[in-house]
Steps between C-alpha positions, in 0.01 A plus 500: 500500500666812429326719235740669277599744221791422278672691241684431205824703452415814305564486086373832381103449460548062541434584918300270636325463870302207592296514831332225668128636630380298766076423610423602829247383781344748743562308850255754677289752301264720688310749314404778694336871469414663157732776382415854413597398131299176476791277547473277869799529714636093550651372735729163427812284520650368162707262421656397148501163397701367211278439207677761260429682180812637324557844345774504262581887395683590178600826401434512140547750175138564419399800775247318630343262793410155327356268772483096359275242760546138464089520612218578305281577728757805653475807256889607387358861414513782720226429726773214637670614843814384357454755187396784771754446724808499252304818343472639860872483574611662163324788583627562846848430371461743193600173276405454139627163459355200267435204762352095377358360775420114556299350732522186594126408748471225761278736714128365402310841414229653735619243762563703834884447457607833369639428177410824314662667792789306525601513124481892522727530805740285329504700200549774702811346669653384184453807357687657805794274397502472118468893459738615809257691687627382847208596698422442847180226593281814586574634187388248273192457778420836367441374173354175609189672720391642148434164381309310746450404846754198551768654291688643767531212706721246241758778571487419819479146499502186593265620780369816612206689751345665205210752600297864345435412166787279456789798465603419906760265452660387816766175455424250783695137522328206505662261695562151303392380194207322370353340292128595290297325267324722277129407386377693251151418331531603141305797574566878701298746694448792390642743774288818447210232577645368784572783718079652394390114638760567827366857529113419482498180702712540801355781769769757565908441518637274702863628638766347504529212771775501782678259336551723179562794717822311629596340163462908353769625762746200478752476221557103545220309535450093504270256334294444861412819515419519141304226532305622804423877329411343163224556329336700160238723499386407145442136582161600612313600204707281231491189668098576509474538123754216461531239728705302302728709658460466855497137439844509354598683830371264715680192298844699561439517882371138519832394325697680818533860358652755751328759302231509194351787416352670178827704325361856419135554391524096318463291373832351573476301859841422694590224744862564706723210583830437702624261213486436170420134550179637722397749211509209195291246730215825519559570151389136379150590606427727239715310212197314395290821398596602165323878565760542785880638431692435804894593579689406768764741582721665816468779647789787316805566789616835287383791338435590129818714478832524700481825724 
């Protein structure tokens, strides 16, 4: 799947941009030394997958940024990325323009998959089209590092060595699709309470293994040597307090996953496939529990905007 931003043809203030904002999975993520400013410098390989919200961008006559959310439970005030991120890229362009925003979610919230982060880089990339701005990927990454951690990468997507705090982006291509099933329990981790549990339980920093030392320097990698590098540092102490989650993980691998790993700090747990037919047999373990959402999706071959 190709992720994309289309745009209306312009009619005075009736401009419209609608992005597609895909999830992502982290396919490694090491977390390594604390930084000076609190943050931990990372260390991972993510991919985007296509379960998508949609931002739909309108400019509008009333002078200011109105964000609608088909979801309850996701705020549409300013505390939402979206809201931020559109206000973030009117001030660097020196824009006092009147913007509607919808957004359409798919994403479950506070699952590991990004969402949040992935509907404000696509607000920033529609926002690059619908208002003209014609900047450059490292421009808008400028604006994106503001905002959070994983921002930065869905500029760079489908898949990426991401590592610092998030802000060092470097594109890498994955090598064939596949295809995930996403298991998500109904309920998230909170990440500032994951990375205290990582930090207190585990004795020092482990670096990063040979493996990822290769994968870091190539720009091409392949699902073997993903597969033999895998792994997620946060598995540790969340699978501990939840093992309903480790379970899940070991059900994906049972039913002949290539990879399964926990996506992010959770709760979301991931299974790889070759083929779709593959992921849909795994997936029928985990129909019958009505507490469980599941997707089965591919792996996206394209990036969230055309360079």
């Amino acid at each position: 799947m190709t992720n994309r931003a289309s745009v209306s043809e312009p009619t005075g203030l009736s401009s419209v941009v609608t992005v597609s904002a895909p999830a992502k999975i982290n396919l490694i993520l090491r977390i390594l030394d604390r930084r000076p400013d609190g943050y931990h410098n990372v260390w991972s390989i993510m991919q985007t997958v296509a379960l998508v919200d949609e931002v739909r961008l309108r400019l509008s006559h009333t002078g200011q940024v109105r964000l609608r959310c088909d979801s309850s439970e996701l705020s549409g005030d300013h505390n939402n990325l979206v809201h931020k991120a559109a206000v973030a890229v009117l001030e660097r362009a020196g824009t006092a323009v009147g913007l509607d925003i919808e957004l359409k979610k798919m994403i479950p919230l506070g699952a590991g998959l990004g969402g949040g982060s992935s509907d404000a880089a696509a607000t920033i990339v529609g926002l690059n089209r619908l208002l003209r701005l014609e900047w450059s990927q490292m421009e808008m990454r400028n604006i994106a590092q503001t905002l959070g951690s994983d921002v930065p990468f869905f500029l760079f997507a489908p898949s990426a060595v991401v590592a610092g705090r998030g802000e060092a982006v470097k594109p890498v291509a994955v090598q064939n699709a596949r295809w995930a099933v996403l298991v998500n329990p109904g309920f998230g981790v909170e990440t500032r309470w994951a990375y205290h549990e990582l930090a207190t339980s585990r004795q020092g920093v482990r670096p990063l293994s040979d493996r990822q030392r290769r994968l870091d320097e190539q720009t091409q990698v392949d699902w073997p040597q993903l597969k033999a590098a895998a792994e997620n540092d946060f598995e540790s102490p969340v699978f501990a307090k939840h093992p309903a989650l480790g379970a899940i993980k070991q059900t994906l691998l049972s039913r002949g996953a290539e990879i399964a790993l926990l996506s992010g700090s959770g709760a979301t747990v991931f299974g790889l496939y070759g083929d779709e037919q593959s992921a849909r047999r795994a997936q029928t373990e985990f129909l019958s529990d009505s507490r469980l959402k599941t997707f089965v999706v591919p792996t996206c071959s394209g990036p969230l905007i055309a360079s």
